[in-house]
N, C-alpha and C positions, 0 to 999 in steps of 0.2 A: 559631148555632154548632152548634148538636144538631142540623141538616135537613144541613149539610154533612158533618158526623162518620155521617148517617146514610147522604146517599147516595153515599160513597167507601165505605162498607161494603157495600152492595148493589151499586156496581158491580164492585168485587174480587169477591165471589162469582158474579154473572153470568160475568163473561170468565173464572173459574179452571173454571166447572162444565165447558166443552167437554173440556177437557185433562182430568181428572178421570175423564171420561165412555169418553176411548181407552182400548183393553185393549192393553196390552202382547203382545205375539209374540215367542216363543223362537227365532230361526236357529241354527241348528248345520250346519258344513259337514264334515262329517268326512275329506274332500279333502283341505281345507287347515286340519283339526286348528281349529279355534277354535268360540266361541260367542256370542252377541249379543244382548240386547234389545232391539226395537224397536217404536215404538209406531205402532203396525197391522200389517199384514202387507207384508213387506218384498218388492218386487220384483228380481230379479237381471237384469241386461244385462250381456254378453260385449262388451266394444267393443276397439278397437286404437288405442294410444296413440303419435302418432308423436312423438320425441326432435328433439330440435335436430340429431342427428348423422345423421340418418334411419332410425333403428332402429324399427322398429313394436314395439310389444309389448302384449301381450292382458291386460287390465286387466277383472275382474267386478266391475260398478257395482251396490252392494246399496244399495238407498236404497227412505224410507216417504215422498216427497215432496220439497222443498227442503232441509228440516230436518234432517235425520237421512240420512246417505248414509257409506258406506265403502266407498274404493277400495282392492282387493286385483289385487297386482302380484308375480309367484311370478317370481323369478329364479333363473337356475340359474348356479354360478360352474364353470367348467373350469378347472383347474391343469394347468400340465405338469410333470410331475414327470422327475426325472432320469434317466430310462428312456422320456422322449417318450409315455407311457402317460396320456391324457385323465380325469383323473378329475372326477367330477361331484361339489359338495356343494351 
């Protein structure tokens, strides 16, 4: 009973020490105003994401691997206002 209590303790510590061992990485975009943690150093790709409707739109894929990823997708809304004047928000 004590060699199984001993080696589920040795192996919770082997498999936690990897994780443990990553240094976390600060992102901050100041484009699009936000901030993020990630564990190692986060790579950015620009990609184009096509819609069901055929709309492309340019999505930056921030990710440290499979794990940890964030897709950011900036839309911009037009209104027409009652003067035909396009405004942006």
């Amino acid at each position: 009973m004590r060699s199984i209590l001993l080696i589920t303790t040795v192996l919770i510590l082997v498999m936690a020490a990897p994780s443990l061992a990553q240094e976390w990485t600060d992102y901050t975009s100041k484009t699009d105003f936000f901030h993020v943690n990630f564990p190692g150093d986060p790579k950015v790709q620009d990609i184009n994401y096509q819609t069901e409707y055929g709309i492309t739109l340019p999505i930056a894929w921030i990710c440290t691997g499979m794990l940890f990823a964030i897709a950011l997708l900036q839309l911009i809304v037009l209104v027409v206002s009652a003067s035909n004047v396009l405004v942006a928000r």
